[in-house]
N, C-alpha and C positions, 0 to 999 in steps of 0.2 A: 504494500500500500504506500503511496505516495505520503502521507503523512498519518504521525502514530494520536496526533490532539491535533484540534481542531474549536477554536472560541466564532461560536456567532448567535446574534441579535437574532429575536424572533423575529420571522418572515424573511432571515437574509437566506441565504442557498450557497451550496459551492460544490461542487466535484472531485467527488475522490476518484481517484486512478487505482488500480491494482493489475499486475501483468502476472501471470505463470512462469516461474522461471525455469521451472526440469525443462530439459533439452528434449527427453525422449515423452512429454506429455501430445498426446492425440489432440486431446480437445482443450483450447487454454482460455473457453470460459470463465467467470466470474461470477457469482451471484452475491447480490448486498444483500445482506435483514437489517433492522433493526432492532436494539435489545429491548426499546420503550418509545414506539410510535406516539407515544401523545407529549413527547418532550423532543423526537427527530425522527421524522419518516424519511428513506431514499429509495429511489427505484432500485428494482431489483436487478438489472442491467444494467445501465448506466452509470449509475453510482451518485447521483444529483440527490445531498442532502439537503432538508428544507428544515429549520428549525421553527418547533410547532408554539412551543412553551420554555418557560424555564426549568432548568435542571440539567441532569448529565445523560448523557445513553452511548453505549457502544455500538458503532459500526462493524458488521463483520461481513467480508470478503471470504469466501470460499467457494476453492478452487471444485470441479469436479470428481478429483483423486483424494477431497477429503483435506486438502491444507489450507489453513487459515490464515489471515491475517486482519489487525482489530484497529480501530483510530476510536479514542475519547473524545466524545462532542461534550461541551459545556455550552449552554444555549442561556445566554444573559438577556434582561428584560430589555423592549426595545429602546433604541436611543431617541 
């Protein structure tokens, strides 16, 4: 993942990156969840967080073959 935290205002957005790096992976997919949709939803493709509320939630990234990667959002009240 492009970055491991991540600070934004509600209703700001921003794009996480994540690449596969095994050499010999087939499919180098990504899928995003969210740990707590009602503090940072992101699509599950693209990776575009939208920060909903205040608080903290983890993004995670994982690969097809099961390997992860996590970035802490902290979502501040708006400016």
């Amino acid at each position: 993942m492009d970055k491991t935290t991540l600070s934004l205002s509600v209703g700001a957005t921003e794009t996480l990156k994540a690449m596969v790096t095994s050499e010999d992976a087939e499919d180098k997919s990504v899928q995003f969840t969210s740990s707590d949709t009602a503090v940072a939803t992101v699509t599950p493709v693209q990776g575009k967080v939208t920060a909903v509320a205040e608080g903290r939630a983890t993004i995670t990234a994982t690969t097809t073959e099961g390997q992860t990667a996590t970035c802490e959002v902290t979502v501040t009240p708006e400016e």
